[in-house]
N, C-alpha and C positions, 0 to 999 in steps of 0.2 A: 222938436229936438229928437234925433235918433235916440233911441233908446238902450243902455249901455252891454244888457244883458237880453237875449230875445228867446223864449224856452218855445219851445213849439213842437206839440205831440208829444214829447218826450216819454218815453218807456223804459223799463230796468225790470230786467228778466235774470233771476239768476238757475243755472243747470244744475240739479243735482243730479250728475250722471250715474251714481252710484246709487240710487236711490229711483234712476229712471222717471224724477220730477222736474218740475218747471215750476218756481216760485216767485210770483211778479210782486217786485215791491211798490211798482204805482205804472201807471198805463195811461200816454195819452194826455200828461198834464203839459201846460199852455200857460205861460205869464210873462208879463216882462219887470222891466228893474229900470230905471233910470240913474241918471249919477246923483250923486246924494242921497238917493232913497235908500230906506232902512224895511227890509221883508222878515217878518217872523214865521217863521214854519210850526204850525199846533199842529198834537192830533198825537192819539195813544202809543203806546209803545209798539214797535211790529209795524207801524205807518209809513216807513220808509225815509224820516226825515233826515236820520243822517246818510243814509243811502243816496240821498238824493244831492247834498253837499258834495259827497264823494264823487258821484257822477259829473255834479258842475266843474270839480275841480280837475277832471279826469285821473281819480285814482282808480276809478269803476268806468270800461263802455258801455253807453246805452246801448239799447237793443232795437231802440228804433227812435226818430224825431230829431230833430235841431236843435244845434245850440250856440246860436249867433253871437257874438263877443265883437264888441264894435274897439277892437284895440288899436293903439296910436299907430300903428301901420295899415289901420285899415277892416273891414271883418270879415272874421273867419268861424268857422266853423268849430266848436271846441267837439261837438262829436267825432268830427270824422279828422280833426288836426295830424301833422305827423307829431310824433314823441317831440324832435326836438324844437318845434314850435309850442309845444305845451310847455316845454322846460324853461326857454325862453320865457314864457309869459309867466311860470312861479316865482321866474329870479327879478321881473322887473314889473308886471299888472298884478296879478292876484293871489291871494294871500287865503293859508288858513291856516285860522284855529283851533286848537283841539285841545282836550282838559288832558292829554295825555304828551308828554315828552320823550323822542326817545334821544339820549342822552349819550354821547360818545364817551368812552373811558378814556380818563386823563386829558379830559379838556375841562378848563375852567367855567366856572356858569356866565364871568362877565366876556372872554372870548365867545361863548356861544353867541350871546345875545349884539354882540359886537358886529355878528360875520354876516347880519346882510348890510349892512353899512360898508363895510371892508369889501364886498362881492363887488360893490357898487364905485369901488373907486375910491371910498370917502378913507385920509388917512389913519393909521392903527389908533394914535394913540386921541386923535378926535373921537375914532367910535367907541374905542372904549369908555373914551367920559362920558358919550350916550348910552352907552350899557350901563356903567354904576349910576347913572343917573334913573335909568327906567325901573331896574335893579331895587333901588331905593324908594321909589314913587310904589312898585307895587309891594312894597315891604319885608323883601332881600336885605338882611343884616349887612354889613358892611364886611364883616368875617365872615361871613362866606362867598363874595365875590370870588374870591381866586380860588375856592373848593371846586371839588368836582362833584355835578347836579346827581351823579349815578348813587353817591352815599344822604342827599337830598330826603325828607317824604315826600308825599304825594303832592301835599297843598306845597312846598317850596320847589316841589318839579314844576308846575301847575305856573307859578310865579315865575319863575325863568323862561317858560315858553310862552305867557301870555310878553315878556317884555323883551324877548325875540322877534317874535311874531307882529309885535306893533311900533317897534323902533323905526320902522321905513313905512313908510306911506304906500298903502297900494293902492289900486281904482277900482279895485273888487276885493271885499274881503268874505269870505264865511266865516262862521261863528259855529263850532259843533258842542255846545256845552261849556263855555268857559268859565263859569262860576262855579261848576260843579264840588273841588274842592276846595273855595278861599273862603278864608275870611272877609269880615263885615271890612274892615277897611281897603284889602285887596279888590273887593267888589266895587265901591265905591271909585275907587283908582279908576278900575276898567272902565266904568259907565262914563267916569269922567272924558279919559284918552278916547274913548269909540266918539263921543260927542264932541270934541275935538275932529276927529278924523272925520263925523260925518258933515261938518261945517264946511272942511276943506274941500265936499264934494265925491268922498266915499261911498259908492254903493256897499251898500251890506249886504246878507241873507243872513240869519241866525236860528239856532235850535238852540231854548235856555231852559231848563228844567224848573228856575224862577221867572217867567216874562215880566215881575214884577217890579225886576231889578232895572229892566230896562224899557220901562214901558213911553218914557218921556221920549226914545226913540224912534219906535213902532211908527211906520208911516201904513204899512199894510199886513195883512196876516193872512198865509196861504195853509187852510186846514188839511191836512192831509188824512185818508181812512186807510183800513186796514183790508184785507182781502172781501173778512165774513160780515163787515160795516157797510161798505160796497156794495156786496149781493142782497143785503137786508134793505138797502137804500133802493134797489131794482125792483 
């Protein structure tokens, strides 16, 4: 079976032209990903892991190598893709996580979590009952559904973006720390819906600061080093 994700060479170089440096967060890395498989990224702080999430999703250009995406049109290139083919596949193939939300002023948290459902055709007042529903699974009070996430803390921002984020189905998800700030049952939640989603045939890629949390998932683990780990390893 083709493989859903195909990393090949892959590099990330970032300019500090003020500074007259070049500081490579990984060089050269090579893996692939299947559907359903689940990939953990280990490896110390400064290794590039979220770096390298960012790259797959194209919020960062690599600097050099492939990144084959075998999407239901066919595959492409996510290195070299235009913009609005990348936009394209955020709204309908791939998907990411992040422990961080950023939160529009004067929108509601069950609209937020509502609107890829709604992007997607599905009508308002169905996705809203998958919002107060996801809402609720990840342990969003019921009084604050129609609050706005920006008056929120962190761990119920954290809550409203993991049950955005996983209300619609993708075929590639990343994972950049989503447990970071929840609770033990919020955690649970997640582990539960990823395991869910990975049955349905979701490829994953994940950075968890607990791998412990989600170890029953782990199909591979791709270690990543740091520059002076690297040189010490040569």
């Amino acid at each position: 079976m083709t493989p859903l994700l195909t990393v090949d060479a892959l590099s990330k170089t970032f300019r500090m032209h003020h500074l007259g440096q070049a500081l490579p967060a990984f060089e050269r890395l090579s893996f692939t990903l299947s559907r359903g498989e689940f990939l953990l990224l280990s490896g110390p702080n400064g290794a590039g892991k979220s770096t390298l999430l960012r790259t797959l999703y194209r919020s960062y250009l690599p600097t050099g190598g492939r990144l084959i995406y075998d999407s239901e049109q066919g595959p492409i290139d996510l290195a070299t893709a235009a913009d609005v083919d990348i936009a394209h596949l955020r709204r309908a193939e791939i998907g990411f996580v992040t422990q961080f939300l950023i939160a529009r002023p004067r929108v509601a948290a069950e609209e937020i979590v509502a609107e890829p459902l709604r992007l997607a055709g599905t009508p308002r007042e169905t996705a809203l009952d998958a919002a107060r529903h996801w809402l609720a699974t990840f342990g969003v009070k019921p009084d604050l559904w129609r609050a706005y996430p920006t008056t929120f803390s962190g761990g119920e921002q954290q809550k409203v973006n993991l049950a955005r984020a996983l209300i619609r189905p993708r075929r590639l998800l990343l994972l950049d720390e989503p447990t970071a700030s929840l609770d033990a049952g919020a955690r649970a939640a997640l582990v539960q819906r990823l395991t869910e989603l990975k049955d349905q045939g979701v490829a994953m890629i994940g950075v968890f600061h607990h791998p412990g949390d989600v170890a029953s998932l782990i199909d591979r683990e791709i270690p990543l080093k740091t520059k002076e780990m690297a040189d010490v390893a040569e």
